[in-house]
LUMTINU-142107 format. One record per residue (C-alpha): x, y, z. Coordinates in Angstrom, 3 decimals. Example, Ala and Ser with C-alpha at 12.3 -4.5 7.8 and 13.67 -1.06 7.14 Angstrom:
BEGIN
+----------+----------+----------+
!        x !        y !        z !
+----------+----------+----------+
!   12.300 !   -4.500 !    7.800 !
!   13.670 !   -1.060 !    7.140 !
+----------+----------+----------+
# end
This chain:
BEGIN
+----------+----------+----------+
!        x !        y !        z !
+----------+----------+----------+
!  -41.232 !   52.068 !  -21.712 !
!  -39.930 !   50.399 !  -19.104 !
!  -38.137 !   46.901 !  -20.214 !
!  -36.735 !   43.869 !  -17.947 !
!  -33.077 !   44.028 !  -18.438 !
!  -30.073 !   41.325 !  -18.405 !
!  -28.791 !   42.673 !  -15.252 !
!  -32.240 !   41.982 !  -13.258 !
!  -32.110 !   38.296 !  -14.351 !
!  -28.508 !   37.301 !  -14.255 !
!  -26.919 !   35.266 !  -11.629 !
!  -23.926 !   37.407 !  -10.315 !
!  -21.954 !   34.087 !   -8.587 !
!  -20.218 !   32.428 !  -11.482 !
!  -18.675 !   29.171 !  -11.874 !
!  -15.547 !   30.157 !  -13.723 !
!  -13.001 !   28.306 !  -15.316 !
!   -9.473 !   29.589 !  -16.699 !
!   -8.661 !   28.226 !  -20.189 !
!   -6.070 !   25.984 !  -18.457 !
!   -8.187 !   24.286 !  -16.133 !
!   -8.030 !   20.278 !  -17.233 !
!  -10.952 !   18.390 !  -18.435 !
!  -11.795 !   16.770 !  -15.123 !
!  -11.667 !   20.049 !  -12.870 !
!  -14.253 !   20.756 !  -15.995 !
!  -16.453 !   17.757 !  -15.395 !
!  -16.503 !   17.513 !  -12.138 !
!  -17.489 !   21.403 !  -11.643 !
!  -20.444 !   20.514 !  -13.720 !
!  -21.653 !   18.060 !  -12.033 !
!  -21.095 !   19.600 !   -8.594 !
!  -22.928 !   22.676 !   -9.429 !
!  -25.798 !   20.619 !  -11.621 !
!  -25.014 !   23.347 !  -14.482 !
!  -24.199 !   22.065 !  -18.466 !
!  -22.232 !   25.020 !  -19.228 !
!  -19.166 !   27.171 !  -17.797 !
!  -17.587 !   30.729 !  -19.180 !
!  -14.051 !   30.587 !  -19.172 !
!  -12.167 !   33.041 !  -18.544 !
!   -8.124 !   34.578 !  -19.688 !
!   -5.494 !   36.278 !  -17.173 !
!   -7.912 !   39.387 !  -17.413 !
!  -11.155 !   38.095 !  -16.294 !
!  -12.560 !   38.263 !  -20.149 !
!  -14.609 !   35.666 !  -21.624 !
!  -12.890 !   34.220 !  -24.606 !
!  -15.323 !   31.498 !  -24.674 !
!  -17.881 !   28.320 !  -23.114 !
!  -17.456 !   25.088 !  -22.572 !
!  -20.481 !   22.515 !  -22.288 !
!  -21.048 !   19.018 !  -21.840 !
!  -21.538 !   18.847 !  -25.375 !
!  -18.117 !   20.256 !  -25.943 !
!  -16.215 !   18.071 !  -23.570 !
!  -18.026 !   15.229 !  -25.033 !
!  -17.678 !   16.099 !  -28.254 !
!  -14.147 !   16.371 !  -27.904 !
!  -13.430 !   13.216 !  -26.061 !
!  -15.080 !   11.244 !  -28.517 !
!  -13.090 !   12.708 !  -31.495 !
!   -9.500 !   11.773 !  -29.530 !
!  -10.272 !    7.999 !  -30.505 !
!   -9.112 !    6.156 !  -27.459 !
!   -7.634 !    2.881 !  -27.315 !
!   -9.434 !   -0.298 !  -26.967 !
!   -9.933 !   -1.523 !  -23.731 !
!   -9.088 !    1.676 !  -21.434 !
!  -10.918 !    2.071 !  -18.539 !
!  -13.483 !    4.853 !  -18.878 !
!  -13.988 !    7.162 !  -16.157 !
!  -17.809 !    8.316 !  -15.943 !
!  -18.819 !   12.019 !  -15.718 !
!  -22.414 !   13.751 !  -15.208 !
!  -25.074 !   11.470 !  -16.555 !
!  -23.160 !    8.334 !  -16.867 !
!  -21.574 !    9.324 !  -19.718 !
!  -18.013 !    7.690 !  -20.040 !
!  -15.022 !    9.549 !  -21.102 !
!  -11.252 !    7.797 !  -21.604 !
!   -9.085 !    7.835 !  -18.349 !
!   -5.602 !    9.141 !  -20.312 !
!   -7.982 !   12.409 !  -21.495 !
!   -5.221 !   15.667 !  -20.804 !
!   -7.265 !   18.607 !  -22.707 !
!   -8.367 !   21.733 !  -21.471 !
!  -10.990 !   23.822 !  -21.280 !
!   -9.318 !   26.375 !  -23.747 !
!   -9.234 !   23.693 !  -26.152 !
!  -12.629 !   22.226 !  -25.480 !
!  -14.891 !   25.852 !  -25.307 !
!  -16.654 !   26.825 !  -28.529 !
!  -15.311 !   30.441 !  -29.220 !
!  -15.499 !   33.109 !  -29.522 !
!  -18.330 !   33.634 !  -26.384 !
!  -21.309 !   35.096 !  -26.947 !
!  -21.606 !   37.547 !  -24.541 !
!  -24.206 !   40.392 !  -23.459 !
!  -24.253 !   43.701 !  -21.507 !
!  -26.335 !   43.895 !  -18.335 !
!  -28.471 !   46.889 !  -19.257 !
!  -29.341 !   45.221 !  -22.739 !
!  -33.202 !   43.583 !  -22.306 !
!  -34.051 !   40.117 !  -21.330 !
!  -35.845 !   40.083 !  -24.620 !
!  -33.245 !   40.961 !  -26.671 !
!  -30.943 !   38.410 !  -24.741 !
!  -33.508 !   35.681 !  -25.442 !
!  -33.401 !   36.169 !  -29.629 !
!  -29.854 !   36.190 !  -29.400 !
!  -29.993 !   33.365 !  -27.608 !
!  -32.278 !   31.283 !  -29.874 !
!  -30.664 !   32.888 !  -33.137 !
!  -27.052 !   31.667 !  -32.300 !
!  -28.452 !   28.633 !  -30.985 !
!  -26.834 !   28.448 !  -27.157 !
!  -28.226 !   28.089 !  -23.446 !
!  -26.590 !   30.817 !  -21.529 !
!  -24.610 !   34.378 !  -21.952 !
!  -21.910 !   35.463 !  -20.181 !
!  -22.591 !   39.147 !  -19.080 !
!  -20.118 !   41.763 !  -19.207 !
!  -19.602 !   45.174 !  -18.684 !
!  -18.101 !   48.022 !  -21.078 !
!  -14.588 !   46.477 !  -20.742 !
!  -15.533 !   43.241 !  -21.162 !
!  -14.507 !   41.978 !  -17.815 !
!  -17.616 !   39.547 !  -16.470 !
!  -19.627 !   40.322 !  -14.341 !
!  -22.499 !   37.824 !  -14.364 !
!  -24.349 !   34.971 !  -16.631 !
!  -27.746 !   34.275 !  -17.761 !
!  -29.048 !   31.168 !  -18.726 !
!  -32.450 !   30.455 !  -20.968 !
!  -33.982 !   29.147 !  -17.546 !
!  -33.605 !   32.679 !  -16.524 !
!  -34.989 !   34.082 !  -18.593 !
!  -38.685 !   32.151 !  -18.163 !
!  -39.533 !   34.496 !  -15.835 !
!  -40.543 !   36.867 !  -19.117 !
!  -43.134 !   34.503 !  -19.816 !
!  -44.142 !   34.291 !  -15.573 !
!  -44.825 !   38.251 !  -15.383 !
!  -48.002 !   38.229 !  -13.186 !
!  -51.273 !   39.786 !  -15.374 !
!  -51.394 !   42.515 !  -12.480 !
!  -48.208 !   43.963 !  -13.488 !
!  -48.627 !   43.786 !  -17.223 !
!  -51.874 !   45.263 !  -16.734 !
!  -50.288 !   48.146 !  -14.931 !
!  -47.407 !   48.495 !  -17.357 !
!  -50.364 !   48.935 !  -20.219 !
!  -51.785 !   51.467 !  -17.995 !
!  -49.176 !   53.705 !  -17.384 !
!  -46.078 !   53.221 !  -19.276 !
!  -48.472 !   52.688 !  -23.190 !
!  -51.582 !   54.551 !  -22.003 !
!  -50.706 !   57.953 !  -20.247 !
!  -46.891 !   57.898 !  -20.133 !
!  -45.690 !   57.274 !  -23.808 !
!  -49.182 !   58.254 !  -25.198 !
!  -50.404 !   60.909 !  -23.448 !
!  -53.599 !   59.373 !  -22.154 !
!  -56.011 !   59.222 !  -19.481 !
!  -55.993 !   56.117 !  -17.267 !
!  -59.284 !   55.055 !  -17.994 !
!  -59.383 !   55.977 !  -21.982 !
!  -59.201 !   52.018 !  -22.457 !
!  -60.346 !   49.339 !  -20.331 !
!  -57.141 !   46.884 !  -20.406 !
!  -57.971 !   43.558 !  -19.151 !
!  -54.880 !   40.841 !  -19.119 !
!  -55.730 !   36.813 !  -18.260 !
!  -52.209 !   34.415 !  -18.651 !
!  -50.592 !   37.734 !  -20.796 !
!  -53.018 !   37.699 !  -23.641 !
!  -54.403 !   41.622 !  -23.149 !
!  -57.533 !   42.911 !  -24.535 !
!  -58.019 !   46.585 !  -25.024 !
!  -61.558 !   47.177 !  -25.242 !
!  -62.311 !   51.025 !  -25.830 !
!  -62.632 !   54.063 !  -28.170 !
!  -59.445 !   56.455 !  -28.964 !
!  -59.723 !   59.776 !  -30.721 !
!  -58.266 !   59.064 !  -33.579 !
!  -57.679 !   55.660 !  -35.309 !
!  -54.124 !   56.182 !  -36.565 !
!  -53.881 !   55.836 !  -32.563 !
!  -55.259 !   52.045 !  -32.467 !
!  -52.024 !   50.349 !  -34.332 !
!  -49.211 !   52.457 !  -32.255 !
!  -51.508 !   51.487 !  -28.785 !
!  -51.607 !   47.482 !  -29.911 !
!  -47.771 !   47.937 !  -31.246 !
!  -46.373 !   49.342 !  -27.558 !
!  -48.402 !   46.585 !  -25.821 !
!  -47.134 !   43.468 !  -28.238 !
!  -43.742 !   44.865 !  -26.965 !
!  -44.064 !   44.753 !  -22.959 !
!  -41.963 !   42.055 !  -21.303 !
!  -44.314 !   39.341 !  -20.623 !
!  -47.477 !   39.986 !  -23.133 !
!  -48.157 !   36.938 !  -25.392 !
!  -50.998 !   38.620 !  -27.212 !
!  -53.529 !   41.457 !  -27.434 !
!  -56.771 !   41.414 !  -28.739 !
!  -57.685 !   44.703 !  -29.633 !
!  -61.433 !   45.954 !  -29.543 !
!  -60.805 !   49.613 !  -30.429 !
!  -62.845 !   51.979 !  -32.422 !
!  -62.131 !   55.600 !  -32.796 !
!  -63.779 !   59.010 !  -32.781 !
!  -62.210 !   59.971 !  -36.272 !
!  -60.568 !   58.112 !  -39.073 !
!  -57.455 !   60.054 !  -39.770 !
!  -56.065 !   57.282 !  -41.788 !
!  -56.958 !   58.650 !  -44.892 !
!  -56.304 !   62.606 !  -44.325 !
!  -53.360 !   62.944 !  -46.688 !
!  -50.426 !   65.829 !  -45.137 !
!  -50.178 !   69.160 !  -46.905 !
!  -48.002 !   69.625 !  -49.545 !
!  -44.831 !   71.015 !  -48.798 !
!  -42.650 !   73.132 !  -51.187 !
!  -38.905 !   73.359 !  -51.556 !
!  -38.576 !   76.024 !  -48.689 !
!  -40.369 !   73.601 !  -46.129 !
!  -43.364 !   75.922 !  -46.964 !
!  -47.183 !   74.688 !  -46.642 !
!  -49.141 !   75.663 !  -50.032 !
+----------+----------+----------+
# end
């Protein structure tokens, strides 16, 4: 099967920031490039961590400032203390969580919604990065157009992986809710078929309408003795 991976989605020009950079470069890179979150990278181009809004703010908020400073204001009005020295080393939330570019967009997207963050630095095998990929990226699962899910179903479920002809099921796809209407040869077929197509980058459903020449589902294997033998 043939699956969307990280590497097709990612943006390749990064907004970097070295651990040392000061809070403002921070803020002010944020703003400039309309983004809420930047990797930032050590001496060796590695990605020891992230820092967000939510981080900066977080942090400024927790330093207490003194009555009566003047705040200075960073993206979306919100105000942050004048005398505020940290870095972005000391700001990020570590350590990153990072992915490889030939991992799938679908895997990226539970990670991203099981740790509970809005973008992944990419890497490659020596952890240098090479890339990011944000949860607006990876929408474009959910935009696949019908024609190409329909054509995935077709050849990569239907006569690649399962040895089919073309036209053994009629596979009809309308805003990636599929419907295989048809009739297999056997029915232990009908679960793997609806199994490979709830898997394809961009499906939402299928509504199977399947029926088979012959119910295999009960035919029990032969028995097998100790020498692998059939009896």
């Amino acid at each position: 099967m043939k699956h969307i991976k990280v590497g097709d989605l990612m943006t390749d020009e990064v907004v970097p920031v070295a651990t040392s950079t000061p809070f403002k470069d921070v803020a002010k890179l944020l703003a400039q490039h309309d983004i809420s979150g930047l990797p930032v990278l050590d001496d060796e181009d590695r990605v020891p961590g992230v820092v967000s809004e939510s981080d900066l703010i977080g942090r400024a908020t927790t330093d207490h400032p003194p009555m009566g400073e003047e705040p200075d204001t960073g993206r979306g009005g919100a105000a942050f203390p004048s005398e505020v020295t940290f870095t972005a080393g000391e700001a990020m939330s570590a350590p990153a969580v990072t992915v490889h570019g030939d991992e799938t967009a679908a895997g990226a997207a539970r990670l991203m919604a099981r740790r509970g963050v809005e973008r992944l630095p990419v890497v490659d095998d020596e952890d240098h990065i090479v890339g990011i990929v944000t949860r607006r990226d990876l929408l474009w699962l959910f935009l696949r157009p019908d024609s190409e899910i329909r054509h995935r179903v077709v050849a990569d479920m239907l006569v690649d992986t399962m040895g089919l002809s073309a036209d053994t099921v009629a596979v009809h796809v309308v805003d990636g809710i599929v419907t295989l209407e048809g009739r297999l040869e056997r029915q232990s077929q009908i679960p793997v078929l609806i199994r490979l197509t709830n898997q394809l980058d961009g499906v939402v459903a299928v509504a199977p309408r399947l029926t088979a020449r012959i119910d295999d589902s009960r035919l029990t294997p032969p028995h097998r003795s100790a020498l692998g033998m059939s009896r």
